[in-house]
SELO-638705 format. One record per residue (C-alpha): x negated, y, z negated. Coordinates in steps of 0.05 Angstrom, whole numbers, plus 32768, in hexadecimal, padded with zeros to 4 digits. Layout:
<atoms>
+------+------+------+
:   px :   py :   pz :
+------+------+------+
:    X :    Y :    Z :
...
+------+------+------+
</atoms>
This chain:
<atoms>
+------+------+------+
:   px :   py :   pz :
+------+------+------+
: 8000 : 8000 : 8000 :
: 7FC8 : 8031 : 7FEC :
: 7FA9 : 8023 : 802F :
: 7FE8 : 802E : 8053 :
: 7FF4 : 8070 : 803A :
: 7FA3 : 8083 : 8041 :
: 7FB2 : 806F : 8092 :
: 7FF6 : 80A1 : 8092 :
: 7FD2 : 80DA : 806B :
: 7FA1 : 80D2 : 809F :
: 7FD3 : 80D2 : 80D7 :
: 7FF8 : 8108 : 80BB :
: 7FBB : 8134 : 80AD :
: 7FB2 : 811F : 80FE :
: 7FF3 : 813D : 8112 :
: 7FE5 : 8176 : 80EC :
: 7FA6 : 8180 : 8117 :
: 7FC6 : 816C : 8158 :
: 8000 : 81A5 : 8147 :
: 7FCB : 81D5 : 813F :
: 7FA4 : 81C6 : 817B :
: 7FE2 : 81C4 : 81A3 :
: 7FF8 : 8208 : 8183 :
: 7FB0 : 821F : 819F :
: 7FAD : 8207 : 81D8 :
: 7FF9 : 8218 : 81E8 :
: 7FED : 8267 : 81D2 :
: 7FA9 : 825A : 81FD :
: 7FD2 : 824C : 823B :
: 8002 : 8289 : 8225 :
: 7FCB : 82BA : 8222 :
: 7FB0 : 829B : 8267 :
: 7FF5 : 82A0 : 828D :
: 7FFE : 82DF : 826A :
: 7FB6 : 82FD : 8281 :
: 7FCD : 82DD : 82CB :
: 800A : 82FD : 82CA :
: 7FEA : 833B : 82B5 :
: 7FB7 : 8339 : 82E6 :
: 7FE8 : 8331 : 8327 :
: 800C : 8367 : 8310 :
: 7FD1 : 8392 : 8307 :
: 7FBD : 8384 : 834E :
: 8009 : 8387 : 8368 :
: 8000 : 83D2 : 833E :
: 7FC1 : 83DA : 835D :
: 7FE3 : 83CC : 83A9 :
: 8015 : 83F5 : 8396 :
: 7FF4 : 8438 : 8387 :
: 7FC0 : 8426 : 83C4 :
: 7FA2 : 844E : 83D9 :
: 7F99 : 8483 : 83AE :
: 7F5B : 84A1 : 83C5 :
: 7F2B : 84A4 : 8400 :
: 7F23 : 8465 : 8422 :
: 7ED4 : 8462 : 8444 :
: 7ED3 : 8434 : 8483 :
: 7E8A : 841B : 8496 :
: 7E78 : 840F : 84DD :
: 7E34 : 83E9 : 84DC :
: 7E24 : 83FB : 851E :
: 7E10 : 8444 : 853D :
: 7E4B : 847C : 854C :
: 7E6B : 846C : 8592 :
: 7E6C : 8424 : 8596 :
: 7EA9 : 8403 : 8593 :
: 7EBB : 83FB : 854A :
: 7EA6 : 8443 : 853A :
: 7ED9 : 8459 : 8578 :
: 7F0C : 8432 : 8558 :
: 7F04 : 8438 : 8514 :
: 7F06 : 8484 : 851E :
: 7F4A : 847C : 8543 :
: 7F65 : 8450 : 850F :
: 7F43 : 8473 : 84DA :
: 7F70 : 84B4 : 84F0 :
: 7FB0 : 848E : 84EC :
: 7FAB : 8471 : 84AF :
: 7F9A : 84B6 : 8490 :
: 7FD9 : 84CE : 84AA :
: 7FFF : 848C : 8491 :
: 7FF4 : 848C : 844C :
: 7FD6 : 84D8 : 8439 :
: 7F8D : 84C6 : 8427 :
: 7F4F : 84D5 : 844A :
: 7F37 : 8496 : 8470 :
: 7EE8 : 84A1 : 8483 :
: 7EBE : 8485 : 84B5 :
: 7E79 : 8479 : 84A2 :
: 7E3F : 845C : 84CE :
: 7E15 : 842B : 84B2 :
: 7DEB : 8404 : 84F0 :
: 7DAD : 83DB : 84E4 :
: 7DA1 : 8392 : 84E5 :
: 7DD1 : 837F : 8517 :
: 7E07 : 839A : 84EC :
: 7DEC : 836F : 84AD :
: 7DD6 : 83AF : 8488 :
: 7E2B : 83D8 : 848A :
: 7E43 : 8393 : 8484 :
: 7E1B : 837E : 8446 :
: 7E27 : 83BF : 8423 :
: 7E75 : 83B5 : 8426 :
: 7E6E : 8370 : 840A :
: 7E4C : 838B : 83CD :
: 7E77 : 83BF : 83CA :
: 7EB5 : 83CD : 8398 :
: 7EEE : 839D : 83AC :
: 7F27 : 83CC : 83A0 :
: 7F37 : 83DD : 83F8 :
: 7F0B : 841D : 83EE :
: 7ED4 : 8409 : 8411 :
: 7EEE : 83E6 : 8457 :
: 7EBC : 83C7 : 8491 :
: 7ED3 : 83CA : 84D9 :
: 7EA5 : 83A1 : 8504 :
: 7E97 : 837A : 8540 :
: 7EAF : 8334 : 8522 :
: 7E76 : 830E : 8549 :
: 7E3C : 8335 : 8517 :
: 7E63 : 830D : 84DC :
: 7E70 : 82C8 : 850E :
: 7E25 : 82C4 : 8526 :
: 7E07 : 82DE : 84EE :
: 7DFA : 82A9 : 84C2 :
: 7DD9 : 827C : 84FB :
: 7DAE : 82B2 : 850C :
: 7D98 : 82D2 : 84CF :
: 7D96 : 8293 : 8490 :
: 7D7F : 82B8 : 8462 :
: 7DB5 : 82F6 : 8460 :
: 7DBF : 8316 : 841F :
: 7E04 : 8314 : 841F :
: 7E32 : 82DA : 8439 :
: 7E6A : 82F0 : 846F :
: 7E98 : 82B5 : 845D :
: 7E90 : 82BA : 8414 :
: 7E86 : 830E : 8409 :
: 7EB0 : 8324 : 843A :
: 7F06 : 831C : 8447 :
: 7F29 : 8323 : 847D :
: 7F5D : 835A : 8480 :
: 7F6C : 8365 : 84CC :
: 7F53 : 835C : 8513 :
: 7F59 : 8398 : 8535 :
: 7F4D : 838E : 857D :
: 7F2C : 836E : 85B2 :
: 7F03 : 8388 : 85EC :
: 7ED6 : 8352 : 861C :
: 7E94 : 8351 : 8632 :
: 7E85 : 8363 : 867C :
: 7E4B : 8354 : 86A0 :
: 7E31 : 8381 : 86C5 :
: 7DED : 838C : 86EC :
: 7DBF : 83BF : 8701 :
: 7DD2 : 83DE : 8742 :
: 7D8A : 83C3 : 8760 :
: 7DA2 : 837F : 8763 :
: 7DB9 : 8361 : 879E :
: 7E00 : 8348 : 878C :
: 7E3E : 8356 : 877E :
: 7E63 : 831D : 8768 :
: 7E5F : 82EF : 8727 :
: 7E4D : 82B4 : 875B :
: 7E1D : 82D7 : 8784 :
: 7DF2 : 82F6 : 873E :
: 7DF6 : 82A2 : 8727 :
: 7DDC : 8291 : 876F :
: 7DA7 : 82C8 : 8765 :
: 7D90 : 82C1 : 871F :
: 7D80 : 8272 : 8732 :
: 7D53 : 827E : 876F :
: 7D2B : 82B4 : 874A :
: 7CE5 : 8299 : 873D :
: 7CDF : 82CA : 86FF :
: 7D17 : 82CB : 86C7 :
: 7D50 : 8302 : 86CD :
: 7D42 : 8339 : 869B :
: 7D81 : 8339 : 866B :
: 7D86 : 8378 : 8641 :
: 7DAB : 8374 : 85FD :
: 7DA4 : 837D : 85B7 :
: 7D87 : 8335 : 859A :
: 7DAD : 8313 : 8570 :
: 7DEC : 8340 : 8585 :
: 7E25 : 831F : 85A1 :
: 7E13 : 8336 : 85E5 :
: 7DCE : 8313 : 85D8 :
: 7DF8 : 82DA : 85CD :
: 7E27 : 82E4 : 8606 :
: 7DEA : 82E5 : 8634 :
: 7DD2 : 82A7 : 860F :
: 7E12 : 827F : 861E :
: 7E12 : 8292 : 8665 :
: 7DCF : 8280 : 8672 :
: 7DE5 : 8232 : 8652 :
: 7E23 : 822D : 867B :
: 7DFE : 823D : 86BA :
: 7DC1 : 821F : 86B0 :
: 7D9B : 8266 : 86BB :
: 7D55 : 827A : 86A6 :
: 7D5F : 82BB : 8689 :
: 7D2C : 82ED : 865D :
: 7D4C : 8312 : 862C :
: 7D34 : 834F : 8615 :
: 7D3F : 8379 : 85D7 :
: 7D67 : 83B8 : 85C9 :
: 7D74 : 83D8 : 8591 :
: 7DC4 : 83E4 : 85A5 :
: 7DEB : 83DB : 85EE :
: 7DE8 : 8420 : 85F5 :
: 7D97 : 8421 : 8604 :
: 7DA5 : 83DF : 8631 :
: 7DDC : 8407 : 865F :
: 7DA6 : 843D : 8665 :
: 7D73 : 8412 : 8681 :
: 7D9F : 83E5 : 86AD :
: 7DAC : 8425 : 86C3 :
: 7D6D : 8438 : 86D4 :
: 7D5A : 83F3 : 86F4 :
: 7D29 : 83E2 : 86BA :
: 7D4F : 839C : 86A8 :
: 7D80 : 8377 : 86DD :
: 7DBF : 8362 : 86AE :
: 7DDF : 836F : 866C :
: 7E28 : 8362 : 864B :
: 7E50 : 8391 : 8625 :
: 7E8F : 83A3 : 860B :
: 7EBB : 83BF : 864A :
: 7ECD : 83FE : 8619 :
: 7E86 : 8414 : 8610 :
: 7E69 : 83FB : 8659 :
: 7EA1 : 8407 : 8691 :
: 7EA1 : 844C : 8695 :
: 7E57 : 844C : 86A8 :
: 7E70 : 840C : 86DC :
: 7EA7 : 8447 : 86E9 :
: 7E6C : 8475 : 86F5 :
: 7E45 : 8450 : 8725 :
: 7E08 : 8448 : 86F5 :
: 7E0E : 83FD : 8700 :
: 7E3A : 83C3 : 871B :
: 7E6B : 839E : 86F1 :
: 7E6B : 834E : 8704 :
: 7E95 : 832C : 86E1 :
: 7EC5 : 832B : 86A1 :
: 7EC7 : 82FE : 8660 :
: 7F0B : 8308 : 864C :
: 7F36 : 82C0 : 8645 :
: 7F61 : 82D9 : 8683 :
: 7F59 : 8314 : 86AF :
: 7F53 : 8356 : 868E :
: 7F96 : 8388 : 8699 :
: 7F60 : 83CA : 86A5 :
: 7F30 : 83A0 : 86DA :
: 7F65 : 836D : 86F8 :
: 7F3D : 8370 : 8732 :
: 7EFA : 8350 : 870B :
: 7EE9 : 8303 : 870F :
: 7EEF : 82E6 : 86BC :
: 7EB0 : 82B3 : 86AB :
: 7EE2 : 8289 : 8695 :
: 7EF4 : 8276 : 86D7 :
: 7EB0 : 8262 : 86ED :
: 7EA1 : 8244 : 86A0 :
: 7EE5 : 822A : 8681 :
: 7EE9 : 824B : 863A :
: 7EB2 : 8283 : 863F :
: 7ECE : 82B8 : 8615 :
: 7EA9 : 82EA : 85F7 :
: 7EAB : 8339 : 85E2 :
: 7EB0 : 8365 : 85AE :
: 7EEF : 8351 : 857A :
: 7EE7 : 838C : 854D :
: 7F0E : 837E : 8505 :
: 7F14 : 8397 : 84BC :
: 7EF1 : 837A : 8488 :
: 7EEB : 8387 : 8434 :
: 7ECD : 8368 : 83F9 :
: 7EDC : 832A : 83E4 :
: 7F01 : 8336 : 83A4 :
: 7F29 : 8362 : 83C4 :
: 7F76 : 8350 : 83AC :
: 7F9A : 8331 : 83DF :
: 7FD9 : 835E : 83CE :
: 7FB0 : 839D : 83EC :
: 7F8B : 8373 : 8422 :
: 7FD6 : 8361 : 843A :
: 7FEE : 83AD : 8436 :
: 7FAC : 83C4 : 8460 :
: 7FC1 : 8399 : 8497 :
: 8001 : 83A1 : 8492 :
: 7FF3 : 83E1 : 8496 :
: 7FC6 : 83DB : 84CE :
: 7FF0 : 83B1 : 84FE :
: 8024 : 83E7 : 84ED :
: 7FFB : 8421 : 8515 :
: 7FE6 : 83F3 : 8549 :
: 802F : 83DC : 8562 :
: 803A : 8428 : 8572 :
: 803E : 8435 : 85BF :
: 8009 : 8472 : 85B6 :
: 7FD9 : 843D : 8599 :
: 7FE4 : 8409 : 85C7 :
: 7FDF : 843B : 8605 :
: 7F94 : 8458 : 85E2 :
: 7F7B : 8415 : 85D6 :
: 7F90 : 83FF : 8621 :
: 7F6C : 8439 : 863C :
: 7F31 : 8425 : 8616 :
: 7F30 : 83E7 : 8632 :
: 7F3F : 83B8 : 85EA :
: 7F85 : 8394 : 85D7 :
: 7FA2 : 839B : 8595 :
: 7FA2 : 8355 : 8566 :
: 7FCC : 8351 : 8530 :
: 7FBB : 830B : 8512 :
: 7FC0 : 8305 : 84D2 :
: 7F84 : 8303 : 849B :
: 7F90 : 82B9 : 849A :
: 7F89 : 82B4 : 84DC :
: 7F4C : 82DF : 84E7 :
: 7F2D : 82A9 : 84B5 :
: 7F38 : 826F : 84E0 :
: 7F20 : 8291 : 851A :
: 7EDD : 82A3 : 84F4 :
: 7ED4 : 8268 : 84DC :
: 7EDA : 8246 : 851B :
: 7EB3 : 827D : 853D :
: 7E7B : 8271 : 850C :
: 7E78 : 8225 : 8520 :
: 7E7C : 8231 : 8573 :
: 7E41 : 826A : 856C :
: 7E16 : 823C : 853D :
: 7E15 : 8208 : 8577 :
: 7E03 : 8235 : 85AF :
: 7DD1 : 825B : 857D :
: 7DB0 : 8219 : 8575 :
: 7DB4 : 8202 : 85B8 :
: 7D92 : 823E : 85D6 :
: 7D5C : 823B : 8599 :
: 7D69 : 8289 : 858A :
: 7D42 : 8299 : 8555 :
: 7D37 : 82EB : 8540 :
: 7CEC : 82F8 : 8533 :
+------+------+------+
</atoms>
């Protein structure tokens, strides 16, 4: 008997514990679900009353280009939308690694915004391992903004003037074609692809932007280069040099007349997808009313008529979306990055 009621004052005393534990652990969860609860309503406060002060949008790339042109235009509306100074700042160097890496590390509260050419984030990590910062893991996607191809063009010195006759021409040279573009760039990596598809020997040499690689194609200094069609055409316009071909997925509305790679090479797409990136942390509540925001201003009819002159389309997929996309766009560039051993001294 004594040992039986040792065993239940031990059991009891037990129960006692296990209340008390559970009375822990249970105002534990409490004060979690609580702090949770507190927390999404912070950030639903936070979405709320956003923005409340000057938004700064870095462009990692010189003024003029195409995400400082658009960024500026979009910067404009969305001062007008919602009251608050929206600023364009220019932050180029490292291929756009330098802008981009200083938004990462940057205050996630939708203050400080990156608008890029997507491919810098996409071909990035192939070409540069050891990047301070990680695209995929610093960076969230709050919009694409719009997309403008690549066109080849070549210097007016060379004797073609169709995508099959430059192919033709390239192959019979004894010496490599001189290809002028940023390295590591996407039109680098345009060039790059091209050269694989089509089994041409091509030298690629460095610039420090497209801009410097229009001038000498220009001047007859290098035979080929691709660029966005919103900062090359108007010097093809010009008669400065001669536009070849397109690398839209399906002929381009402002060039109709202009043969797309992709029906020589079945899938060759590439150009200058310029989108809107922030910080990481960043809560999704304000990423969502950014690009909601965003996709607002560009489903005006003023918008869409500027951006068609300019030569891009509007996108409007979502920031899940734009995550896919990179992530598969990460994977395809890796392959041809590899392939065509591009390394950056």
């Amino acid at each position: 008997m004594t040992v039986i009621q040792k065993d239940r004052g031990q059991f009891n005393s037990g129960l006692v514990r296990a209340k008390r534990i559970s009375l822990k652990w249970l105002a534990g969860s409490i004060l979690v679900a609580v702090a949770g609860s507190m927390g999404g309503a912070h950030a639903q406060d936070a979405a709320a009353n956003y923005p409340n002060k000057p938004i700064r949008i870095i462009v990692p790339f010189a003024a003029g280009g195409a995400s400082d042109v658009l960024s500026r235009i979009l910067g404009k509306k969305l001062t007008e939308s919602w009251g608050q100074s929206v600023v364009v700042e220019n932050k180029p160097g490292g291929n756009a690694q330098i802008g981009a890496a200083m938004v990462a590390k940057s205050e996630p509260d939708g203050y400080t915004l990156l608008v890029v050419d997507l491919s810098a984030l996409t071909q990035a990590p192939t070409m540069m391992p050891n990047l301070t910062y990680s695209p995929s893991k610093d960076l969230t996607p709050v919009s694409v903004i719009a997309y403008s191809p690549h066109i080849l063009v070549v210097a007016n010195k060379l004797p073609v003037n169709t995508y099959d006759e430059f192919v033709a021409y390239a192959k019979k040279q004894k010496d490599p074609i001189n290809f002028g573009a940023p390295l590591g760039a996407a039109p680098h990596l345009a060039g790059v692809l091209l050269a694989q598809k089509q089994g041409l020997s091509i030298n690629f040499v460095g610039y420090k932007g497209g801009a410097q690689a229009m001038t000498d194609l220009a001047g007859g200094q290098i035979d080929a280069t691709m660029n966005s069609y919103l900062a090359t055409y108007p010097m093809v316009r010009s008669g400065n040099f001669k536009l070849i071909a397109v690398a839209s997925p399906k002929r381009f509305a402002p060039i109709p007349e202009a043969l797309t790679i992709a029906e020589r090479i079945p899938g060759y797409v590439t150009g200058s997808f310029q989108g809107m990136m922030a910080p990481a942390a960043t809560p999704p509540a304000i990423i969502q009313k950014i690009h909601n925001e965003i996709n607002k201003i560009l489903s005006q009819p003023d918008m869409r008529k500027q951006f068609a002159d300019l030569g891009s389309d509007p996108d409007t997929r979502s920031p899940a979306e734009l995550r896919k996309w990179m992530a598969d766009e990460t994977t395809y560039w890796a392959k041809v990055i590899q392939d065509g051993n591009v390394k950056l001294d």
